[in-house]
N, C-alpha and C positions, 0 to 999 in steps of 0.2 A: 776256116773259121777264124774270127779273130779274137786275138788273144787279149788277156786281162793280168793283173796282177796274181788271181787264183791261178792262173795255168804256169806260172813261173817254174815250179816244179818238175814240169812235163817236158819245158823251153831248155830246162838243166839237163834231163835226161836221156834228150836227143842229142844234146851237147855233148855229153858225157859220153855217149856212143860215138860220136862223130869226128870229133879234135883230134883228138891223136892218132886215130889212122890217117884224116886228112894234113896233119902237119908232121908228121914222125919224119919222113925222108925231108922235110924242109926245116923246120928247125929243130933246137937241141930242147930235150926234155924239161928238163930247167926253164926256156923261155916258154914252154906249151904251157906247163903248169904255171907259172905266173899271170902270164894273160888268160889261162881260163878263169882265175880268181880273179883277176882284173876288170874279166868284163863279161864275168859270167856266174857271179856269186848273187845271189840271191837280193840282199841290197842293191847291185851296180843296175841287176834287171830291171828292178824297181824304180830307180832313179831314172834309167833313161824309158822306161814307159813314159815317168812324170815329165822327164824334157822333151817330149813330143816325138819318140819311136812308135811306129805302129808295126806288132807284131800280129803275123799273119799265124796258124797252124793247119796242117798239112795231115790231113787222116786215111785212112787206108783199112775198111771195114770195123771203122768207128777205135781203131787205135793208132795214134800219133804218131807221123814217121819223117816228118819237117817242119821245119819253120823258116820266117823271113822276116824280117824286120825293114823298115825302109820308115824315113823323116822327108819333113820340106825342108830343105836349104836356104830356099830363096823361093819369091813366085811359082810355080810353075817347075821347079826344080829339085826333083827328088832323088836321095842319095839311098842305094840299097845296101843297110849296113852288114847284115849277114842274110845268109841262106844254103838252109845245110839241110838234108836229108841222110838218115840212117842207111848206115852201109851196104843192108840187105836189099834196100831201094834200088839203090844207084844204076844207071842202067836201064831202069823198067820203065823210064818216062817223069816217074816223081817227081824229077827237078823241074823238068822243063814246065809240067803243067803247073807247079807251085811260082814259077817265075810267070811263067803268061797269067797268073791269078794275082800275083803281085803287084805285075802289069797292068792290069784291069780295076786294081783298087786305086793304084797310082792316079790315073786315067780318071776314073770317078770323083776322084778330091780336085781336078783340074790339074794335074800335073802332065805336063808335056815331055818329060826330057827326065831317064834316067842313070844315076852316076854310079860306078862302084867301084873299088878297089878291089885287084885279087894280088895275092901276092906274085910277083916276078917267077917264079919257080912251081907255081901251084899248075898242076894240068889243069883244073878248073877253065884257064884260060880261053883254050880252043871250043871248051863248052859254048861259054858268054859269048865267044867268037860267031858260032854257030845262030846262038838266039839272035845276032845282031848288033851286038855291041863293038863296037869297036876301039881301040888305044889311041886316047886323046893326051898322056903325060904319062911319067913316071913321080912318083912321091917314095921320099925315105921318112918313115914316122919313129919317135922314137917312143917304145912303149917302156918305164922302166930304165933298166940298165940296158936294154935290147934294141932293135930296131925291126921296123916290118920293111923289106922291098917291096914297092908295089908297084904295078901297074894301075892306070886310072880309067877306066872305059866309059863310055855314053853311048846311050843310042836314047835315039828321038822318038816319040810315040806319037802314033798316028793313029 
């Protein structure tokens, strides 16, 4: 379903479920909690709805267990900024059908070509590996007093 400003709430509390098991062995508590206020506080959600994020939600017998967010970059060039399902998901196909769904909204706006960053160290990796994306760069971003490792993936849509 896609999401709105009203569903921000919902976009927070799958967050809130989802962050820190997925970055605890990768970064230090300190940097988890500052980037979820960073870019996951109520305001920042807001903001990047208004700068042109399209937040996708992800339900499972009509209660919310993912999201995705994905922008245009450029023509035809769409970057997917998160995509995270609730832990108890993970495993049961969730992601994968919230990313082909992602896919498929990308696709319908005219997007050909989708980008993401995962972090260097996240197993995520071999996931997006899997759906077809594959490591076209590495970027160091500095969030903060922090930095993200990442890796850069694409895969082409057809």
């Amino acid at each position: 379903m896609h999401a709105s400003v009203e569903d921000i709430p919902t976009i927070i509390t799958i967050q809130e479920n989802t962050w820190e098991p997925t970055y605890r062995d990768i970064l230090s508590k300190e940097q988890i909690d500052y980037m979820f206020e960073k870019i996951y506080s109520s305001g920042s959600l807001t903001e990047q709805m208004q700068d042109g994020q399209h937040f996708l939600i992800l339900t499972s017998d009509g209660v919310p267990v993912g999201f995705s967010a994905v922008s245009e970059e450029k023509p035809g060039k769409f970057k997917l900024h998160k995509i995270y399902v609730l832990p108890a998901t993970q495993g049961t196909g969730a992601g994968k059908y919230l990313l082909h769904e992602t896919e498929n909204y990308v696709k319908s706006v005219g997007g050909t070509e989708l980008l993401l960053n995962v972090n260097r160290y996240n197993k995520a990796r071999s996931f997006y590996e899997k759906m077809g994306f594959q490591v076209v760069d590495e970027q160091d971003i500095p969030i903060g007093p922090y930095w993200m490792n990442d890796y850069i993936l694409e895969k082409i849509l057809n």
